[in-house]
ZADO-1210 file (C-alpha; in nm, 4 decimals, padded with zeros to 6 digits):
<atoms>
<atom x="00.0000" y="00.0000" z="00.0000" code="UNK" pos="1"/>
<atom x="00.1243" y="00.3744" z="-00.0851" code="UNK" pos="2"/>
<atom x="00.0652" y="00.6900" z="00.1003" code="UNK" pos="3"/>
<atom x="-00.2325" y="00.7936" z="-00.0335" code="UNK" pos="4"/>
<atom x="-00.5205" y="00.7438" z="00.1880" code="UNK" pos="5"/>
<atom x="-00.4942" y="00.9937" z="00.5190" code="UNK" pos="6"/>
<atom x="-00.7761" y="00.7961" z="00.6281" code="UNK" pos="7"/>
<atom x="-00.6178" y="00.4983" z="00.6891" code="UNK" pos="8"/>
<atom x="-00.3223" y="00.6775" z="00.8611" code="UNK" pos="9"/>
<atom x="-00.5577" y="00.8224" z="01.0901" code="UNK" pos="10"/>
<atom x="-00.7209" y="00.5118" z="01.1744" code="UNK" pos="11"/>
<atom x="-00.3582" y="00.3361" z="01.2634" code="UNK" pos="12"/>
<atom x="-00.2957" y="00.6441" z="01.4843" code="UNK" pos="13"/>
<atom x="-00.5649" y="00.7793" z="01.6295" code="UNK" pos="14"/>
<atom x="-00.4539" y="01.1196" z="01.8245" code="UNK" pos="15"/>
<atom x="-00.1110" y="01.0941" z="01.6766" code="UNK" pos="16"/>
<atom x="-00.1919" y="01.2342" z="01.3895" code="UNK" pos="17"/>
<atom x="-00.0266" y="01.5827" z="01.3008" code="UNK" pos="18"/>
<atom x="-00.0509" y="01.7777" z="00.9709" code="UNK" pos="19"/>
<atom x="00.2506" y="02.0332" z="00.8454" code="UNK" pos="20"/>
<atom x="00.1333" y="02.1694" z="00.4956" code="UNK" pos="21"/>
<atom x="00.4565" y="02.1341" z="00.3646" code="UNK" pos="22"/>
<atom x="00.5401" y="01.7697" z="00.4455" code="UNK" pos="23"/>
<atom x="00.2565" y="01.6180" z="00.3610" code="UNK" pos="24"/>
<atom x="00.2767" y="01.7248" z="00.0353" code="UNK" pos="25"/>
<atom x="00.5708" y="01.6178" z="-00.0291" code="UNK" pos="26"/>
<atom x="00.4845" y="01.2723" z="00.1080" code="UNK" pos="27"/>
<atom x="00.1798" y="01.2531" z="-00.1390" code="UNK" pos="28"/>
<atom x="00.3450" y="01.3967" z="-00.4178" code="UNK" pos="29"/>
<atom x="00.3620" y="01.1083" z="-00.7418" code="UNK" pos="30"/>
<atom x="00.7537" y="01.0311" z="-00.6534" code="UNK" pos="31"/>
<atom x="00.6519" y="00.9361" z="-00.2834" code="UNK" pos="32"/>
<atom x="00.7660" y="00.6120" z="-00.1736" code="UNK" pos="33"/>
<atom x="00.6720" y="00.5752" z="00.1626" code="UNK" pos="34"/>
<atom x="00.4457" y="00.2926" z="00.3080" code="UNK" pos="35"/>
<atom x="00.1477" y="00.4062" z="00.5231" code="UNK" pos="36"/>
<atom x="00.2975" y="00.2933" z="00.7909" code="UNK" pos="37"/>
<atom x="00.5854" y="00.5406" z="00.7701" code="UNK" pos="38"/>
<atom x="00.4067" y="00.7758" z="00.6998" code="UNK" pos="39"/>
<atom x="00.1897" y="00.7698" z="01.0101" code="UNK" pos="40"/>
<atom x="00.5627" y="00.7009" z="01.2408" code="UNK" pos="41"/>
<atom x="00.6357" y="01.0398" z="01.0574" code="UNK" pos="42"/>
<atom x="00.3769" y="01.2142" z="01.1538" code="UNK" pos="43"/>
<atom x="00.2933" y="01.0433" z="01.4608" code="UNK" pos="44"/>
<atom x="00.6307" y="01.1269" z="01.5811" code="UNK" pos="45"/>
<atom x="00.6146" y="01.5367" z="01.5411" code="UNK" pos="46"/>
<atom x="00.2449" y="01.4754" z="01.6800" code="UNK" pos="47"/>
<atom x="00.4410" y="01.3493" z="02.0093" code="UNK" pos="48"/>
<atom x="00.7582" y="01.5681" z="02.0126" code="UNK" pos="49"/>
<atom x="00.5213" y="01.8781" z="02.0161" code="UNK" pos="50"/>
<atom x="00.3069" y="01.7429" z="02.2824" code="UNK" pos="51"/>
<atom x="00.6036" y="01.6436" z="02.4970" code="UNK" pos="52"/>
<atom x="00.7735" y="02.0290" z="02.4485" code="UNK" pos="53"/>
<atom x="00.4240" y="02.2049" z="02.4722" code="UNK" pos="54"/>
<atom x="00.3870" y="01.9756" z="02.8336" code="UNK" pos="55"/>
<atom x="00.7824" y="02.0934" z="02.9255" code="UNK" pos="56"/>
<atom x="00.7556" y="02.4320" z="02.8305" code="UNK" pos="57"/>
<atom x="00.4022" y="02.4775" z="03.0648" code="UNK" pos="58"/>
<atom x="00.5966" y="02.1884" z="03.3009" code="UNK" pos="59"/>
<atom x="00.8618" y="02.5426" z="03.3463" code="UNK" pos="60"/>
<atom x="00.6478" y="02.8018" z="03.3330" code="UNK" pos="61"/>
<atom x="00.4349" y="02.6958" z="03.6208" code="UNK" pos="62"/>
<atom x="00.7551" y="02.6485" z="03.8023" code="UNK" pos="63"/>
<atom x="00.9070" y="02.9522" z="03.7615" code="UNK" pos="64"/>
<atom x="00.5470" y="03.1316" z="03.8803" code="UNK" pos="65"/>
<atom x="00.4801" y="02.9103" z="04.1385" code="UNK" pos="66"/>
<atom x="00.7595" y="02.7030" z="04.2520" code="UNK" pos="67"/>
<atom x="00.5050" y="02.4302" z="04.2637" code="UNK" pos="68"/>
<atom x="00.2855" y="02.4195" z="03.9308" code="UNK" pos="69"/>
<atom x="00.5347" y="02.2438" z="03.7683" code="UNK" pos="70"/>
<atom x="00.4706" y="01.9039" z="03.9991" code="UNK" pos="71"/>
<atom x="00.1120" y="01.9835" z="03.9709" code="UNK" pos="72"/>
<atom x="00.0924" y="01.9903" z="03.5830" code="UNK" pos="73"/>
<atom x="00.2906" y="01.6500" z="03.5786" code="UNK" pos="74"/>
<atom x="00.0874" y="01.4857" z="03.8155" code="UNK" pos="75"/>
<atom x="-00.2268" y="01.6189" z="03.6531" code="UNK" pos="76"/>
<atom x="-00.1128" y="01.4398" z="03.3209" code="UNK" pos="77"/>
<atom x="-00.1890" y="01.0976" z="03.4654" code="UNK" pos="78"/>
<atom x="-00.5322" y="01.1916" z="03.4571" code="UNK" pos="79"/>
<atom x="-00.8065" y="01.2388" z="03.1803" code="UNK" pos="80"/>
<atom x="-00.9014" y="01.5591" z="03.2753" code="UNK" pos="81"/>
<atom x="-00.5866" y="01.7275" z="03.3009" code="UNK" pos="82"/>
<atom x="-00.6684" y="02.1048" z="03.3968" code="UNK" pos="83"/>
<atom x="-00.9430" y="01.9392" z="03.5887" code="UNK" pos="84"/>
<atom x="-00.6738" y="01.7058" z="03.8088" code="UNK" pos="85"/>
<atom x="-00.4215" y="02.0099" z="03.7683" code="UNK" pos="86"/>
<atom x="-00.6559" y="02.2552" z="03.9674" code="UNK" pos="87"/>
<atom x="-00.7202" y="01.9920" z="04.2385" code="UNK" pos="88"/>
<atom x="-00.3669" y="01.8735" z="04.2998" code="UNK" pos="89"/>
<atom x="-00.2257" y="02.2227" z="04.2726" code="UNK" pos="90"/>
<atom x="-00.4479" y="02.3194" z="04.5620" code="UNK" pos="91"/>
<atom x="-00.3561" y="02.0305" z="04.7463" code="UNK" pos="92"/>
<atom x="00.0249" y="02.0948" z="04.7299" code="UNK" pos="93"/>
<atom x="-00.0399" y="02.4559" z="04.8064" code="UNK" pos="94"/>
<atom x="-00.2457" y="02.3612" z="05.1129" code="UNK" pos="95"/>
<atom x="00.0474" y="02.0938" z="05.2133" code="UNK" pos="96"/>
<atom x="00.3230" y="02.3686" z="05.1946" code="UNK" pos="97"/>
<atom x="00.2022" y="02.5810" z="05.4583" code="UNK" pos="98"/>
<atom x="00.2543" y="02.2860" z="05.6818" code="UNK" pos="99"/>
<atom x="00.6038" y="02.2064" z="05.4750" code="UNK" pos="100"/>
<atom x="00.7933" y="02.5626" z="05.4051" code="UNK" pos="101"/>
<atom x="00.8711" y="02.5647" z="05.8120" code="UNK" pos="102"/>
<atom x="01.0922" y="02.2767" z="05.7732" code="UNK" pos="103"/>
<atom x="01.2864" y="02.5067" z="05.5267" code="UNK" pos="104"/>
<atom x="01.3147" y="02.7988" z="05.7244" code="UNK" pos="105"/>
<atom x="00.9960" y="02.9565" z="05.5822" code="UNK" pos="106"/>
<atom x="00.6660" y="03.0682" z="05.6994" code="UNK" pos="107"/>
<atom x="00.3197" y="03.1805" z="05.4928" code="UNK" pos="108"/>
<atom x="00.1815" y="03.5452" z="05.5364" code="UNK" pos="109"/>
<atom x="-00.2191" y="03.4481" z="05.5623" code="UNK" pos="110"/>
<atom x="-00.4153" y="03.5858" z="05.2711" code="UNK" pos="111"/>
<atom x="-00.7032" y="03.5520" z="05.5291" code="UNK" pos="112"/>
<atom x="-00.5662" y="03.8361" z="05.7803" code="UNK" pos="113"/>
<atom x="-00.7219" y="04.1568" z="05.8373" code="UNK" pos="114"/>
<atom x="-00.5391" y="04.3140" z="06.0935" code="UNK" pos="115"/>
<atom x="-00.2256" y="04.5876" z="06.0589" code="UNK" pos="116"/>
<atom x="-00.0794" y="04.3722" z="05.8078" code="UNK" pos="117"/>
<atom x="-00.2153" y="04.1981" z="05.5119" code="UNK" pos="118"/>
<atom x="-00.1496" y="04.0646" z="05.1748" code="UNK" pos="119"/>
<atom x="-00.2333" y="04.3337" z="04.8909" code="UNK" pos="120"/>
<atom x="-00.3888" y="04.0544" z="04.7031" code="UNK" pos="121"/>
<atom x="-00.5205" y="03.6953" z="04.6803" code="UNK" pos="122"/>
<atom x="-00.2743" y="03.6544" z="04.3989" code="UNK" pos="123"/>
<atom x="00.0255" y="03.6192" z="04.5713" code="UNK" pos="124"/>
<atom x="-00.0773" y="03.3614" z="04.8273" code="UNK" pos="125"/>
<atom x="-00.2603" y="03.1665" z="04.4851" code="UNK" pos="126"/>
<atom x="00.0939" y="03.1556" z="04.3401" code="UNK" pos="127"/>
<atom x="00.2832" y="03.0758" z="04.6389" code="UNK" pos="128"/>
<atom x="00.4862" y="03.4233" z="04.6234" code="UNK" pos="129"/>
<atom x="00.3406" y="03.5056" z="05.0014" code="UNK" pos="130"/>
<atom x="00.6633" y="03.3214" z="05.2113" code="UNK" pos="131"/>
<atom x="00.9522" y="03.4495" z="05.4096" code="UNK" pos="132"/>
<atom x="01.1844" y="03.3766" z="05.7076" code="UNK" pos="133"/>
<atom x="01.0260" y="03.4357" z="06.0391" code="UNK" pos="134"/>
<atom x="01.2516" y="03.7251" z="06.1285" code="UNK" pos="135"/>
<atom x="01.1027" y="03.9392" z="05.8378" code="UNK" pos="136"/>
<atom x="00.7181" y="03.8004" z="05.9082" code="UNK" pos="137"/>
<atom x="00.8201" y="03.9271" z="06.2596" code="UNK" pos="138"/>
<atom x="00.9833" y="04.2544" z="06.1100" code="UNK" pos="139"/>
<atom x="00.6890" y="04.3323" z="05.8693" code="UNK" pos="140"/>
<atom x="00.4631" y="04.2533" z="06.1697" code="UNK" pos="141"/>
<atom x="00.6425" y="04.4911" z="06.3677" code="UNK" pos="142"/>
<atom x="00.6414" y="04.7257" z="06.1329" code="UNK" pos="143"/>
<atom x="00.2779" y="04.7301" z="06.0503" code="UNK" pos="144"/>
<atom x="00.2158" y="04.7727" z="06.4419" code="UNK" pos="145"/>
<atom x="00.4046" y="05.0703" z="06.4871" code="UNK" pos="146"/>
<atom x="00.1816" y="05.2193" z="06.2113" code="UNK" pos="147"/>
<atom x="-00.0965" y="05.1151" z="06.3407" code="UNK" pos="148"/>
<atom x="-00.0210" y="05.2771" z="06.6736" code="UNK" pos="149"/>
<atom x="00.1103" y="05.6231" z="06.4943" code="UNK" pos="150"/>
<atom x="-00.1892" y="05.6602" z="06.2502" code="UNK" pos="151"/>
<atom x="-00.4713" y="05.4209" z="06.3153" code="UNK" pos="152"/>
<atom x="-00.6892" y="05.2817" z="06.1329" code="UNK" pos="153"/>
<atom x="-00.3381" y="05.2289" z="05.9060" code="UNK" pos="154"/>
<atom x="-00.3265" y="04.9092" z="05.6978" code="UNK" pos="155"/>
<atom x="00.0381" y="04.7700" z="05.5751" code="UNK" pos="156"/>
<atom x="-00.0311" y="04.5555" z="05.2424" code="UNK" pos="157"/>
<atom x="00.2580" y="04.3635" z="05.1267" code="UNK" pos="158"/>
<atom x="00.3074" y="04.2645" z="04.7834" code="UNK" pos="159"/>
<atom x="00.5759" y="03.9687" z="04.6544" code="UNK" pos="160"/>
<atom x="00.7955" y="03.8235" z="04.9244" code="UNK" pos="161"/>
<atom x="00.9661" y="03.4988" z="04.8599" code="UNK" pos="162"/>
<atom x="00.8694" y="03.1344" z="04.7693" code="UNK" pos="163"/>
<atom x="00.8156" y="02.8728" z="05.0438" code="UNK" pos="164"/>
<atom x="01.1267" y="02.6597" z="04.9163" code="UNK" pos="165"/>
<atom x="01.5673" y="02.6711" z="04.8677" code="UNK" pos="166"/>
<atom x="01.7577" y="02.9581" z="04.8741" code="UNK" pos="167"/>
<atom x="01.8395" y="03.0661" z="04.5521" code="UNK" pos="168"/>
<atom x="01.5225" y="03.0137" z="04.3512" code="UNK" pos="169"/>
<atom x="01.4674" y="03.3180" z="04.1690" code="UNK" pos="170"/>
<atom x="01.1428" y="03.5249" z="04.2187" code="UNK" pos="171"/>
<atom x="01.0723" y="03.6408" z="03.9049" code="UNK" pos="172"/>
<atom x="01.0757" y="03.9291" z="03.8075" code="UNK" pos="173"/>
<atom x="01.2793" y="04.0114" z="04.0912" code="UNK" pos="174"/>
<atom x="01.6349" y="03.9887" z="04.1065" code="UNK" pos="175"/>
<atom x="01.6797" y="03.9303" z="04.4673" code="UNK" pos="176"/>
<atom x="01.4142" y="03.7696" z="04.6253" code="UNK" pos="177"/>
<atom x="01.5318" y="03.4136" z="04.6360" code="UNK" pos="178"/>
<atom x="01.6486" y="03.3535" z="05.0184" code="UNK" pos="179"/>
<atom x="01.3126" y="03.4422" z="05.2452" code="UNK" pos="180"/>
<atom x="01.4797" y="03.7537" z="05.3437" code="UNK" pos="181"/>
<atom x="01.3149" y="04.0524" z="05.1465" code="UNK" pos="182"/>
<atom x="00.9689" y="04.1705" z="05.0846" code="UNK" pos="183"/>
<atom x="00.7704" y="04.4459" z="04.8744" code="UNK" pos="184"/>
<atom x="00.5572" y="04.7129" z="05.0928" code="UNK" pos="185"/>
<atom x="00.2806" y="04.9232" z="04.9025" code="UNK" pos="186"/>
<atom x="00.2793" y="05.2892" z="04.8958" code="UNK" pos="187"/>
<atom x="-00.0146" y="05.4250" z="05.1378" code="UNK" pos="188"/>
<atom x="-00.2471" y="05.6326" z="04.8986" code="UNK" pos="189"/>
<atom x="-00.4619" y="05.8878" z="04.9530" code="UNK" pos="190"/>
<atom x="-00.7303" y="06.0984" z="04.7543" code="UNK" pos="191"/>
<atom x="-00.8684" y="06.4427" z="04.8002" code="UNK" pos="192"/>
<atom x="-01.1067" y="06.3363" z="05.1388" code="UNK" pos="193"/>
<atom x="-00.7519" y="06.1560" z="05.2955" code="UNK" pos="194"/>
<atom x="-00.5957" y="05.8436" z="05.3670" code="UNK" pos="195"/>
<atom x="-00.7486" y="05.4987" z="05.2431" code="UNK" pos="196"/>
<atom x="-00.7183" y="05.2417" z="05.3770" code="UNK" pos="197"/>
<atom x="-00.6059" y="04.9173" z="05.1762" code="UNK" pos="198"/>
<atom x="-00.6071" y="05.1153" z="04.9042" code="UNK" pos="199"/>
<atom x="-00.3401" y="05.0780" z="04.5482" code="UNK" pos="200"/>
<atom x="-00.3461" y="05.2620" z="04.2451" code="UNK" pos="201"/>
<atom x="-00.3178" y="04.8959" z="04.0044" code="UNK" pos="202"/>
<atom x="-00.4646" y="04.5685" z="04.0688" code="UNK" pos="203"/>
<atom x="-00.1429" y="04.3925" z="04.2103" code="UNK" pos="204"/>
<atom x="-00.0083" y="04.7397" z="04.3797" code="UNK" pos="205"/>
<atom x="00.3028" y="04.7186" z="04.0987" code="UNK" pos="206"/>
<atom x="00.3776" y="04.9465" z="03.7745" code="UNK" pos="207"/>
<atom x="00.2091" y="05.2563" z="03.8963" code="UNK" pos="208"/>
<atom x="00.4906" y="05.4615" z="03.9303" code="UNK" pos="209"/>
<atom x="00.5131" y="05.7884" z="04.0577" code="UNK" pos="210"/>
<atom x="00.6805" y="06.0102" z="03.8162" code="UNK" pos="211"/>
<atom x="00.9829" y="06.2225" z="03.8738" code="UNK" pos="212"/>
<atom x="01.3598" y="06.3067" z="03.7282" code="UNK" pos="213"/>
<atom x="01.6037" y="06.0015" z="03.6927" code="UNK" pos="214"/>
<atom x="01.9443" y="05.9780" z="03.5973" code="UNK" pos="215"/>
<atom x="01.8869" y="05.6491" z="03.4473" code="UNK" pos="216"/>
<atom x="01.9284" y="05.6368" z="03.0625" code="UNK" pos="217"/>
<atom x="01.7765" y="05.3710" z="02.8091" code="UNK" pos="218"/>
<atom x="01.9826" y="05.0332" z="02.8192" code="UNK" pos="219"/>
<atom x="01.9156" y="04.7275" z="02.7245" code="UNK" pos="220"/>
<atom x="01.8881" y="04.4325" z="02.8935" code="UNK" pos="221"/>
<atom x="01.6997" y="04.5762" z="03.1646" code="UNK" pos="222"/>
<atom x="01.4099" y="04.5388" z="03.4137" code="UNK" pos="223"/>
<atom x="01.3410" y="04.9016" z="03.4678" code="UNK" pos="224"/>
<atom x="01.0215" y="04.8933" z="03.2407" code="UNK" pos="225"/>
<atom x="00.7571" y="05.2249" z="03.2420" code="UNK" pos="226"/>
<atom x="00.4677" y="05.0837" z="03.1584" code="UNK" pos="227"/>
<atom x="00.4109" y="05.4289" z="02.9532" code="UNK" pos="228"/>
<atom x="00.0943" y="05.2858" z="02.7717" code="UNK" pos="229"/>
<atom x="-00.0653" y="05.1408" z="03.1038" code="UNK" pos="230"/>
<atom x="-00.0854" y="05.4648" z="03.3303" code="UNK" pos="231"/>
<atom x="-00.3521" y="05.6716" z="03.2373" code="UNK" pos="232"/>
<atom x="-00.5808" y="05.3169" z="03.3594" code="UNK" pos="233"/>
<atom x="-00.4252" y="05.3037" z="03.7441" code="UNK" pos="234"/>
<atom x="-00.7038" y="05.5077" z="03.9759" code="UNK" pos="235"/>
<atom x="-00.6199" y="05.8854" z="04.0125" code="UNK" pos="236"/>
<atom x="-00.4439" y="05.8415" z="04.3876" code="UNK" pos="237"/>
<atom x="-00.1301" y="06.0224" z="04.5427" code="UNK" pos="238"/>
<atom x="00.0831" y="05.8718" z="04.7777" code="UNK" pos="239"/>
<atom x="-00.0029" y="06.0094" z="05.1464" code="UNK" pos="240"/>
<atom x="00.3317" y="06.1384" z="05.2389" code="UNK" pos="241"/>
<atom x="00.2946" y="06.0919" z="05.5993" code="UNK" pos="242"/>
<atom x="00.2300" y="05.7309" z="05.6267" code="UNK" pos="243"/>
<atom x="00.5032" y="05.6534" z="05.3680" code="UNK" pos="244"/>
<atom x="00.7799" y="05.8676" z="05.4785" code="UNK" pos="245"/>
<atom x="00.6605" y="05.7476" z="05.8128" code="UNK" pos="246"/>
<atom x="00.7344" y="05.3526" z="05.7414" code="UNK" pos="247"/>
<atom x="01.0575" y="05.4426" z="05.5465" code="UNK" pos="248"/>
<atom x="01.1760" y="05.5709" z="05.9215" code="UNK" pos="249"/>
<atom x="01.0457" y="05.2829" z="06.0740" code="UNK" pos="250"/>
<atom x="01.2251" y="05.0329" z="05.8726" code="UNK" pos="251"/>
<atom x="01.5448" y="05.2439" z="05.8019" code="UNK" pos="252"/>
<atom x="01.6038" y="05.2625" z="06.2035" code="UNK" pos="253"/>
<atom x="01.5203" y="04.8939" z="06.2680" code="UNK" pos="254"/>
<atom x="01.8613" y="04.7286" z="06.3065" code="UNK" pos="255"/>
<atom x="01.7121" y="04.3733" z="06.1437" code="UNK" pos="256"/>
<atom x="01.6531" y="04.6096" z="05.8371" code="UNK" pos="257"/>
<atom x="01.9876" y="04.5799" z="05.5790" code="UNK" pos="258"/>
<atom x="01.8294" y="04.8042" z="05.3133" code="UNK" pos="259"/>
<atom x="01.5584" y="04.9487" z="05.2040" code="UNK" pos="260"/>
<atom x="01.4705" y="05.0371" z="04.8250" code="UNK" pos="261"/>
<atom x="01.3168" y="05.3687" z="04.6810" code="UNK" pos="262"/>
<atom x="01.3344" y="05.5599" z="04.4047" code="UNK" pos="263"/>
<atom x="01.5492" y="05.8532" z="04.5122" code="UNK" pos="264"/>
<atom x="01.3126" y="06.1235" z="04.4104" code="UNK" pos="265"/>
<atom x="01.0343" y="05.9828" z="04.6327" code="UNK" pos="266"/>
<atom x="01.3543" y="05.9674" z="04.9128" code="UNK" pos="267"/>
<atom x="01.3842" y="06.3594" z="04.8355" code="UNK" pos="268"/>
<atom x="01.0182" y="06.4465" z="04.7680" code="UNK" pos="269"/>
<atom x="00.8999" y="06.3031" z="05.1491" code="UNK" pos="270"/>
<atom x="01.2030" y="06.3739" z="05.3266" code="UNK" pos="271"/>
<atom x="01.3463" y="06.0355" z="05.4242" code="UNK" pos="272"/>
<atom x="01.6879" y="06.0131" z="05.3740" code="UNK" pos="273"/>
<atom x="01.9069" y="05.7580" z="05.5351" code="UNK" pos="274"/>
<atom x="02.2069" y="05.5434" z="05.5066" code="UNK" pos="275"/>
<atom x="01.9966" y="05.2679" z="05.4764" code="UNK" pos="276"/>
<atom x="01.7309" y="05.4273" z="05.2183" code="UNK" pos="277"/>
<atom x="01.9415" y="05.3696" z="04.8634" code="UNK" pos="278"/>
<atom x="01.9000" y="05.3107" z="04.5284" code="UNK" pos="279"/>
<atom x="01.8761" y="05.0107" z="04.3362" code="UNK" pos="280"/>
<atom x="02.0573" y="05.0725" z="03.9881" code="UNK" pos="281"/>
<atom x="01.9309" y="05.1251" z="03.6703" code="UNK" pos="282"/>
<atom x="01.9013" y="04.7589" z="03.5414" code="UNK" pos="283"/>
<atom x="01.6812" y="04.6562" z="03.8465" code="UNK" pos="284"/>
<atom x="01.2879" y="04.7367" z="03.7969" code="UNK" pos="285"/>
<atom x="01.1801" y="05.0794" z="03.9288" code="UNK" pos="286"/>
<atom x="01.0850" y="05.1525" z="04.2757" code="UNK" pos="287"/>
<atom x="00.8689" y="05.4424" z="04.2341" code="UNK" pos="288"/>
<atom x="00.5829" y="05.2320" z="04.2427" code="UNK" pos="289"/>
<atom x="00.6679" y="05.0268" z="04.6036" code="UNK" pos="290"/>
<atom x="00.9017" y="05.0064" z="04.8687" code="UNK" pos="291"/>
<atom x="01.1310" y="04.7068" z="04.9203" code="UNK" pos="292"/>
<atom x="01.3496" y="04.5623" z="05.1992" code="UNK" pos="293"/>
<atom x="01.5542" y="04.3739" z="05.2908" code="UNK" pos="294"/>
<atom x="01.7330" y="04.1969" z="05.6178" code="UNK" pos="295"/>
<atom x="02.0369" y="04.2047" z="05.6936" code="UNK" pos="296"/>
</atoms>
């Protein structure tokens, strides 16, 4: 039998069976020469090696944005219902690493909280971006207190922190937050009737920057992205100067406190300046938008 019938082919490999224009014309072109047979292993095989690199390349993606997705995705594939079996297992490992991360010198900051200090959003307890060392949840916590008792009614809303597991695994995008020992603080806004409480300019409390002069010149590679295009959608808030130049004292005068990360126009603007207080470079994402520290 010749290659002519892509019935039969599909019928020897059902679900194997993968098209690309070009090649199959040339297999069914008068001069072919190729049995059914190898034609469907021909075909059958791209059919596989895309499914196997479409499974690795979500396989690293969920890793990289969740430290655990990856194990979830591959479990799920034993099952029928993949995303189905993904959603359940990646909840379950989630769940299980609360109880785990300890055992690695980690511990969760509950999305569930509602006192001084709270996550900003859902999101980064959903993707596992919500852990650090217990001297920083014990920093933050301090922290948040202090603000509480200056200004109440204050909430502190903390943005990425660290994943639950080994030093060294990247955060992205961050370039440092891989060892349990730094966390992102949201600005405290305000609008024209005062402070608000829990309040952020974006969704996720990131890329809405607060514009000023920068010595900083266009280079490439770099993480120090504007976001030019997505500003004019981020709610019409200003930062409330007390409350932030407030918390940059507070964590520039706690000894546990290494460094802390602002852009230094904000530094100048509310009047914080320390040794502590610096800047991060020009490669490093922007921090006109959120504070960051770090231990030391």
């Amino acid at each position: 039998m010749t290659c002519t019938s892509l019935l039969d082919c599909r019928a020897l490999w059902p679900g194997f069976f993968f098209v690309v224009r070009g090649d199959l014309k040339s297999a069914l072109s008068p001069n072919c020469k190729l049995s059914i047979v190898d034609f469907c292993l021909r075909f059958g095989h791209q059919s596989a090696m895309f499914r196997y690199l479409l499974h690795f390349a979500v396989i690293v993606i969920l890793t990289l944005l969740t430290q655990v997705g990856g194990i979830a995705w591959l479990l799920a594939l034993a099952f029928r219902r993949t995303l189905l079996a993904f959603a359940v297992i990646y909840f379950a490992l989630s769940v299980v690493t609360v109880w785990i991360a300890p055992s690695f010198g980690r511990v969760a900051l509950s999305c569930f909280d509602s006192g001084p200090l709270a996550m900003q959003s859902w999101m980064y307890c959903a993707l596992n971006r919500n852990y650090m060392t217990p001297e920083l949840s014990e920093v933050l916590m301090d922290t948040a207190e202090e603000m509480e008792r200056r200004y109440p009614g204050t909430s502190t809303l903390v943005l990425d922190a660290n994943f639950p597991f080994f030093d060294g695994f990247p955060l992205l995008p961050h370039l440092s937050h891989d060892d349990g020992e730094k966390a992102d603080l949201a600005f405290y806004y305000a609008d024209a009737s005062g402070y608000l409480p829990g309040a952020v300019r974006s969704p996720i409390g990131y890329f809405a920057f607060e514009q000023g002069p920068t010595h900083c010149q266009p280079a490439w590679p770099t993480l120090r992205w504007d976001f030019d295009a997505l500003q004019s959608l981020w709610r019409d808030y200003g930062i409330e100067p007390e409350r932030n130049r407030a918390v940059l004292e507070v964590l520039s005068n706690d000894p546990r406190v290494g460094r802390v990360f602002v852009e230094p126009h904000l530094v100048e603007s509310l009047g914080a300046g320390s040794e502590r207080i610096g800047f991060q470079g020009c490669r490093a994402a922007r921090h006109d938008d959120h504070i960051h520290m770090q231990l030391r």
